[in-house]
Every structure is written in structure tokens, then in C-alpha cells.
C-alpha positions, -999 to +999 in steps of 0.1 A: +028-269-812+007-278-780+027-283-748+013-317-736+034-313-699+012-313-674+015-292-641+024-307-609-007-313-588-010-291-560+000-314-526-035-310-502-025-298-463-046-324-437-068-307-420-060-307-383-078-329-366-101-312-344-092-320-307-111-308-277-082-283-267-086-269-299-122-269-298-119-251-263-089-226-272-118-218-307-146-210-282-126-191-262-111-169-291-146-161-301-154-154-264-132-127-249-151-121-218-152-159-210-114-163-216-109-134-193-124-148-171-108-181-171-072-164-171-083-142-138-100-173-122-068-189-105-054-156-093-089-143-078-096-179-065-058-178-046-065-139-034-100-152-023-083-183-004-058-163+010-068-130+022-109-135+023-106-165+040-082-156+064-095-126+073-132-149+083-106-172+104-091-140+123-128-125+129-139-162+143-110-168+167-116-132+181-142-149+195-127-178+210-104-180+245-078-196+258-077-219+286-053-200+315-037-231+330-029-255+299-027-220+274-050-241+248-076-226+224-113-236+235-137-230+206-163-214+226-180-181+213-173-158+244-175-116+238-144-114+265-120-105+240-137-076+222-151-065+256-115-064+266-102-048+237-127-023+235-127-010+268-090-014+282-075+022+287-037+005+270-061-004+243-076+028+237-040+048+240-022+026+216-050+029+188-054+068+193-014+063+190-011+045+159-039+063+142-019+093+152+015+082+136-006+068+107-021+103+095+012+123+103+032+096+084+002+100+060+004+138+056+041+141+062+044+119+025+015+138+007+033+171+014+072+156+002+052+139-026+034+165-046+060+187-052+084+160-064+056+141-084+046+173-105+082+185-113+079+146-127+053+151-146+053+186-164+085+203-156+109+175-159+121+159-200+117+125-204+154+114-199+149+131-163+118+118-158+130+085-165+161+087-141+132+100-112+116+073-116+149+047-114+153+066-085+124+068-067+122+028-075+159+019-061+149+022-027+122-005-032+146-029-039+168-026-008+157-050+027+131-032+049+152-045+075+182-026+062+169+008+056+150+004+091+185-001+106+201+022+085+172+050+101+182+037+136+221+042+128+213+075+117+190+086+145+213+073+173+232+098+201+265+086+179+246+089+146+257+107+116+226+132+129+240+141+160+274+146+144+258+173+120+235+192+144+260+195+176+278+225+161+242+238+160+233+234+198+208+210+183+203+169+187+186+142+178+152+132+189+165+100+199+144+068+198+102+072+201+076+082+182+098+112+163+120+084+152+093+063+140+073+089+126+104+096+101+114+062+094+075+056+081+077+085+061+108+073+047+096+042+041+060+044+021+073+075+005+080+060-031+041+045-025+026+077-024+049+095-050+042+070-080+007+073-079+004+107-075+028+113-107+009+092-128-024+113-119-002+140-128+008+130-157-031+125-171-032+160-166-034+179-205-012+206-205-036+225-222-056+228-187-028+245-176-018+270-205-052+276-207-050+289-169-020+311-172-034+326-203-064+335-186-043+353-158-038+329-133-009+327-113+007+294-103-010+289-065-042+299-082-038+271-111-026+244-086-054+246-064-081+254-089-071+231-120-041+206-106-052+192-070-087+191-081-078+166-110-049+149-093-072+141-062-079+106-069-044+100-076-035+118-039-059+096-019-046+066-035-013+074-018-028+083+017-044+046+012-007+033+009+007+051+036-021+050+060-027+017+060+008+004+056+019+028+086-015+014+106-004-024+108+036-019+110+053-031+142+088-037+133+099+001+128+080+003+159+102-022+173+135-010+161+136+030+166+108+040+185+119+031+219+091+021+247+066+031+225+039+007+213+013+005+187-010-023+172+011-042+154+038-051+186+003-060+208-006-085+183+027-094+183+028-096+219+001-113+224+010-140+194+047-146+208+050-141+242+016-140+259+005-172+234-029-154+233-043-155+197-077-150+205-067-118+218-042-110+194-074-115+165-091-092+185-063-067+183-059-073+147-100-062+142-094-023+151-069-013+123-092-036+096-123-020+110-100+014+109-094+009+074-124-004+057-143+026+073-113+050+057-121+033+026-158+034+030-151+076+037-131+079+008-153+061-016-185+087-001-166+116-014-160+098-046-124+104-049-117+066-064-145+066-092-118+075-118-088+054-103 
């Protein structure tokens, strides 16, 4: 007997129409490099916008003056400022001042750094390194304001400090360039730990069984096999710390006394003196003092495998 039922016909799914957004978002699928580009374009167009061209405003208006009887901003192109800058003896003390903090601050964190970011990376497990790293993070999220204060507390003739070294014969340094010195290094520490431990942790392990079983003890396989590879990773920190150390003025402000760098002349000279041209000028020496750090760094080609 012949089954004469017929089967259901198959219902037919419309084809979407094709719109232009679904014309674009098919191009861009089958161009990745294009729809990178289009996902980075707002981002680099803001950074360019924001930190480009305000870096071209600050270099004109070092070039402008200010009129001393009404304090208003002529737009006249006039050296005075960079002449000023350049040769004033305050000027020339407080730049070989904050340079000097900067690469103390700078060293000071490097030498704390390394030892904690290697037990990190190859002595620590994973559930410590995990907790080092919660760690190291925490103080990120507390106020700058609050841990500079918190330094100045501690540092203070009534501090904590004082309190633990008196039975000693010993005391604090007191407010100046001591006091700002550690309160830097306190701060930009977790800056130069992170990247340090994760250009520790790109180190095989192998490297460094292979050294001990060719007889070499542990100085010999940090310096031959370890800082040679973790290099990159080391003067990406120093970038961190110097340059954040280079423009800082409120630690400056709060602990280290009568002592001045950059940052509280451009501050000055913003604020009180109502002298921007001046203040732009100011601002030039730790830019210039940085791009030619990063122009040094980049000869010896420590960031070609950042």
C-alpha cells in the first residue's frame, strides 16, 4: 500500500536584508587591519588631542610674555623666557635638584624591586604569587593625598619614627629632601615592581637549571642569565619612576620642607606669580629631560623587546 501523505514543506527563512551597517560590519570582518584600526581611531585621535596638542600649546606660550602692569598674556614671540630659564642660577639648582631626587628615587626602587619581583616570579607558587600581587596592587588604590600624609605623619619629630628610633640615640630626618626622597620611593614603587616581575616571569626556567647545572652559583646566574634578560623589563620601571618623580610637586610640597623642585616653580609661577609663559618654560626642562632619557634608552636598545 503506497503512503499518499505528503511531507510538510520546509518554511524558507528571509534573507536579511542587506543594510549598509551590515554591509560595513561584512567588510570589516573580512578586513582585520582596517577594523583595528577603526576601534583604535577614537582613542588615538583623543590621546593625540590631548596630550600632542597640548604639549605644542605649552611649547608656544613658552614663547609668549606677560604684560607687568595689567598681568595679561601678549602673544608676541620673545626668547626672554627660555633665556631666563636657562640661565637663572635658582633655575639651574632646582633642575640638578630634581634630577637628583629623580635618579635616587629611581635607583632606590630598582634595588627594593628586583629582589621582591624575582621571589614573584620563580620562587614564590601561584597562590603566593597571586596574594603578591593583591598586595603590591592595594596600595594603588588608596588617595595619593593619603599615603603622602600618612609619610608626613610618620616622618614628623612626634611620628611613629621618632618614637622607634629614640631608644636608639637615633631620629628622624625630619622634613627635606630625605623625606621626599622616601615618600617617592614609596610611592612609584608598585610601578617599577610589576613590570619588572613580568619580565621575570618570561624567563624559562630552563635558562636557569641549565646554569646551575653547568656550575654556576646564584650571583654568577643572576648577573649573567637573569639581569641580562630582565633588562628591558628593569628600564621600563626606571621610566615610571623617573619620570613620575621628575614632574611631582605635591610630595615636594607636603614633606620636603623649604625645598623646591620643578613641579612647585611651575606651580608657582601658575598660582601665585600668574606667569604662565614662564611656568611653560619651566615645564620644557623635565619634557626635554625626558624625551632625551628615552632617546638614551632606546640607543642601547633596551625597549626593542618590551
Amino acid at each position: 500500500m503506497t503512503d499518499t501523505t505528503t511531507a510538510p514543506h520546509p518554511t524558507r527563512v528571509p534573507t536579511p536584508r542587506a543594510t549598509p551597517a551590515r554591509r560595513a560590519s561584512g567588510w570589516l570582518s573580512a578586513h582585520p587591519r582596517f577594523r583595528l584600526a577603526f576601534l583604535l581611531s577614537a582613542p588615538l585621535f583623543w590621546l593625540g588631542v590631548v596630550y600632542i596638542v597640548a604639549l605644542v600649546l605649552l611649547l608656544v606660550t613658552a614663547f609668549w610674555k606677560v604684560d607687568t602692569f595689567t598681568g595679561e598674556i601678549i602673544t608676541e614671540w620673545t626668547f626672554d623666557n627660555i633665556v631666563t630659564v636657562l640661565t637663572g642660577a635658582l633655575y639651574q639648582t632646582v633642575t640638578l635638584r630634581t634630577v637628583g631626587v629623580a635618579l635616587l628615587v629611581t635607583v632606590i626602587d630598582v634595588a627594593i624591586a628586583l629582589p621582591i619581583a624575582f621571589y614573584m616570579a620563580k620562587v614564590a607558587t601561584p597562590r603566593a604569587q597571586r596574594f603578591l600581587v593583591i598586595a603590591i596592587l592595594m596600595p594603588l588604590w588608596a588617595s595619593y593625598l593619603v599615603k603622602a600624609y600618612a609619610w608626613r605623619s610618620v616622618l614628623s619629630q612626634e611620628g611613629i619614627l621618632e618614637w622607634l628610633l629614640t631608644p636608639f640615640g637615633l631620629h628622624t630626618p625630619g622634613y627635606g629632601l630625605t623625606a621626599t626622597v622616601i615618600t617617592l620611593s614609596y610611592l612609584w614603587l608598585p610601578y617599577v615592581i610589576l613590570p619588572i616581575y613580568a619580565g621575570l616571569e618570561r624567563v624559562p626556567d630552563s635558562l636557569l637549571e641549565a646554569s646551575a647545572d653547568l656550575g654556576g652559583k646564584t650571583w654568577r646566574t643572576l648577573a649573567s642569565v637573569v639581569l641580562p634578560l630582565a633588562f628591558p623589563a628593569i628600564i621600563a620601571g626606571t621610566i615610571f619612576s623617573f619620570s613620575l618623580s621628575l614632574g611631582d610637586y605635591i610630595t615636594v610640597n607636603i614633606v620636603g620642607g623649604a625645598n623646591q623642585m620643578l613641579g612647585n616653580l611651575v606651580y608657582t609661577n601658575v598660582g601665585a606669580a600668574n606667569n604662565l609663559p614662564l611656568a611653560a618654560a619651566i615645564a620644557l626642562i623635565p619634557i626635554v629631560i625626558i624625551f632625551g632619557y628615552l632617546a638614551l634608552v632606546r640607543r642601547t636598545g633596551a625597549l626593542n623587546n618590551l
